[in-house]
C-alpha atoms as a printed R data frame, in Angstrom:
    type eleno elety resid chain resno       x       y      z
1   ATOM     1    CA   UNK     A     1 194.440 124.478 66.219
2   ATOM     2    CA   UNK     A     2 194.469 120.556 66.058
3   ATOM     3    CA   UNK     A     3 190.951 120.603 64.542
4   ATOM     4    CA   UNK     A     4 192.110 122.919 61.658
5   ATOM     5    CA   UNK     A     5 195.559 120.422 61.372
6   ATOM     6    CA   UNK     A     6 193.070 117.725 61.188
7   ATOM     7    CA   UNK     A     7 190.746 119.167 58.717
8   ATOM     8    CA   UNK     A     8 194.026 120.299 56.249
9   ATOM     9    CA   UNK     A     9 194.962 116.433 56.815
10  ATOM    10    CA   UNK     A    10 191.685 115.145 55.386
11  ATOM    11    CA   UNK     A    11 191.594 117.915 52.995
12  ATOM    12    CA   UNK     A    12 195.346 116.970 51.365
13  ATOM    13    CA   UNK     A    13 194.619 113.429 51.533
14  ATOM    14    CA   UNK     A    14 191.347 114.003 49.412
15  ATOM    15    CA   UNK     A    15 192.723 116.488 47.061
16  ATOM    16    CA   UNK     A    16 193.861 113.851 44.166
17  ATOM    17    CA   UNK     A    17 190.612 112.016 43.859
18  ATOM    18    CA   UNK     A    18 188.436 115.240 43.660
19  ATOM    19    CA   UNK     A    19 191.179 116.738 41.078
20  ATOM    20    CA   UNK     A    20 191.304 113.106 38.993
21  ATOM    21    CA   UNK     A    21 187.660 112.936 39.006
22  ATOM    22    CA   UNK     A    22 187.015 116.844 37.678
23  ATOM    23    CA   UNK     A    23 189.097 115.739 35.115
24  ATOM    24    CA   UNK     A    24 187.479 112.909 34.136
25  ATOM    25    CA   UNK     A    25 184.215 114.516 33.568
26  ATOM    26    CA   UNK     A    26 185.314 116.129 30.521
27  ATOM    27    CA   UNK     A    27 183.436 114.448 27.490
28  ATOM    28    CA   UNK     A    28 186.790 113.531 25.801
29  ATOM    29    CA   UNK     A    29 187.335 111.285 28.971
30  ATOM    30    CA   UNK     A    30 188.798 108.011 27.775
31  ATOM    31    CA   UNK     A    31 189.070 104.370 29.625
32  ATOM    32    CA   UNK     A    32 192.653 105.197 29.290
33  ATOM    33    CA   UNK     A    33 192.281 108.436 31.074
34  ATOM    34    CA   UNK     A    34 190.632 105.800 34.235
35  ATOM    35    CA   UNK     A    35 193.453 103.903 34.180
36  ATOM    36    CA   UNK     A    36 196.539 106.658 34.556
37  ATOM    37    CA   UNK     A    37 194.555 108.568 36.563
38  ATOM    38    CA   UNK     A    38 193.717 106.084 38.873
39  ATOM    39    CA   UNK     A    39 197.665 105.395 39.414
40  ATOM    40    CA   UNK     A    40 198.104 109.002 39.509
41  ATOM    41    CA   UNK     A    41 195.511 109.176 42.145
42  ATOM    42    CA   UNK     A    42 197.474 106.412 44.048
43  ATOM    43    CA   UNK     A    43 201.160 107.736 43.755
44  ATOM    44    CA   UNK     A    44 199.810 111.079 44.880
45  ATOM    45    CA   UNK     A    45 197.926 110.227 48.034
46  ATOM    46    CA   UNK     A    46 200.856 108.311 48.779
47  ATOM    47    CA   UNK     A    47 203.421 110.743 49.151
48  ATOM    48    CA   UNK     A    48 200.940 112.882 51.096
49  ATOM    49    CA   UNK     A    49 200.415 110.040 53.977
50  ATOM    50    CA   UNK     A    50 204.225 108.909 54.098
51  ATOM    51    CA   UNK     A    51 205.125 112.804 54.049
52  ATOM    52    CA   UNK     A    52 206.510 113.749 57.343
53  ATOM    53    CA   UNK     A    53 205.315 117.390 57.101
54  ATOM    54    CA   UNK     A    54 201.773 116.079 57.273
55  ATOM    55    CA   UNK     A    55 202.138 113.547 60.324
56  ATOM    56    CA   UNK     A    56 199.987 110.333 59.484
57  ATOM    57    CA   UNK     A    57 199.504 107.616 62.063
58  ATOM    58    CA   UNK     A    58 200.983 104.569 60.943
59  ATOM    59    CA   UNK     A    59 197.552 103.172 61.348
60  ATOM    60    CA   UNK     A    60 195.636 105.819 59.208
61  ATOM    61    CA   UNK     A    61 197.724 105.221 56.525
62  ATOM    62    CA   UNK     A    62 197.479 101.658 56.272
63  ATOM    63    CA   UNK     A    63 193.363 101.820 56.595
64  ATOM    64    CA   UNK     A    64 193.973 104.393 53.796
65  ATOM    65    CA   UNK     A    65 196.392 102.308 51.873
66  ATOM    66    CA   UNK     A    66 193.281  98.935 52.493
67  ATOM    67    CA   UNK     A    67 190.934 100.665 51.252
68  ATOM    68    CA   UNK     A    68 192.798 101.825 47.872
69  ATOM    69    CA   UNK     A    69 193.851  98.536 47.472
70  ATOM    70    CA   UNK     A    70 190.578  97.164 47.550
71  ATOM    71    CA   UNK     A    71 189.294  99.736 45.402
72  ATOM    72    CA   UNK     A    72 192.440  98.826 42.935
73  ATOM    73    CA   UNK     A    73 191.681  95.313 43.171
74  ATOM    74    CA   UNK     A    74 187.493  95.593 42.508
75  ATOM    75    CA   UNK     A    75 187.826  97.821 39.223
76  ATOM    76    CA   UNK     A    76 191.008  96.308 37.596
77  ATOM    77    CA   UNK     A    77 191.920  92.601 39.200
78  ATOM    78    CA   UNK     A    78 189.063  90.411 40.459
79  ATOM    79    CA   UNK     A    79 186.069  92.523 41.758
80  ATOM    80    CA   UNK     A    80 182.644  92.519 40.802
81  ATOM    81    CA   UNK     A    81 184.042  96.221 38.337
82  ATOM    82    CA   UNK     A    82 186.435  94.555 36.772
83  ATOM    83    CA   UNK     A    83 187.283  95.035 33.061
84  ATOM    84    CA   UNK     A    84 190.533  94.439 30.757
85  ATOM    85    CA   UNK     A    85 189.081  97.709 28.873
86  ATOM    86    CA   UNK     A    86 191.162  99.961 31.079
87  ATOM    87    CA   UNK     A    87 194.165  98.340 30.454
88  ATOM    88    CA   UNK     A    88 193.463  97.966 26.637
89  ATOM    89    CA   UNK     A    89 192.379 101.222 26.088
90  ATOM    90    CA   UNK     A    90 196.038 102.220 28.061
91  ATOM    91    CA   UNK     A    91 197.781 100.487 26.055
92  ATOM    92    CA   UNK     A    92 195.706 101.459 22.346
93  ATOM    93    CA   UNK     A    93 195.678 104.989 23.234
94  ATOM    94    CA   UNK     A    94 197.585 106.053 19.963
95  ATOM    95    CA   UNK     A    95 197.949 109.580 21.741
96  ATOM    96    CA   UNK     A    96 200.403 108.377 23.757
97  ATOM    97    CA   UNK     A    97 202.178 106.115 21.253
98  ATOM    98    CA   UNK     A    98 202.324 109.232 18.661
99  ATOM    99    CA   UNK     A    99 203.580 111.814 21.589
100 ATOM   100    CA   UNK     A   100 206.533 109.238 22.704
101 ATOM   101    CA   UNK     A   101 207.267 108.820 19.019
102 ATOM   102    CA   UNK     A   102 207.888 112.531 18.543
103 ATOM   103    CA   UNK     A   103 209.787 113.007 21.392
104 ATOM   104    CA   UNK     A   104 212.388 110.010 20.474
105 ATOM   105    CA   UNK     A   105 211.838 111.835 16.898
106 ATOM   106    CA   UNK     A   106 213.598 115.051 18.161
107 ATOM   107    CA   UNK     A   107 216.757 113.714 19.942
């Protein structure tokens, strides 16, 4: 019974990464798409570790929570992956500019 508790743990914890990346294999993948759904991936594994229902040592989170922050800091801050083009692109993506527009539009 702990095994499978265990094994659900690793599973949940897992879950946004594998569902971000699927998504970004699609050809009309952006640099923009890297960069929200690499925060997405973040905010999500977060509330699974700091969920109570799921029962995360203190310690397994914060490994978890080093290694995305080294992760966060080689691809967008100082690391040897590092590129302004993922926060350009974030910020040019007219997509998001034109659906914000139409919503304010409507009201």
């Amino acid at each position: 019974m702990e095994f499978e508790f265990h094994l659900a743990q690793l599973v949940n914890v897992g879950m946004p990464g594998i569902k971000a990346l699927a998504c970004l294999e699609a050809i009309e993948a952006t640099a923009a798409d890297v960069f929200i759904f690499w925060h997405a991936i973040i905010q999500a594994m977060k509330d699974i570790l700091t969920n109570p229902k799921q029962e995360f040592p203190q310690e397994v989170q914060q490994q978890i929570f080093g290694i995305l922050n080294s992760h966060h800091r080689q691809l967008f801050e100082d690391g040897n992956l590092s590129n302004q083009v993922y926060l350009a692109a974030t910020y040019l993506d007219s997509s998001q500019f034109f659906s914000f527009l139409s919503l304010n539009n409507n009201s």
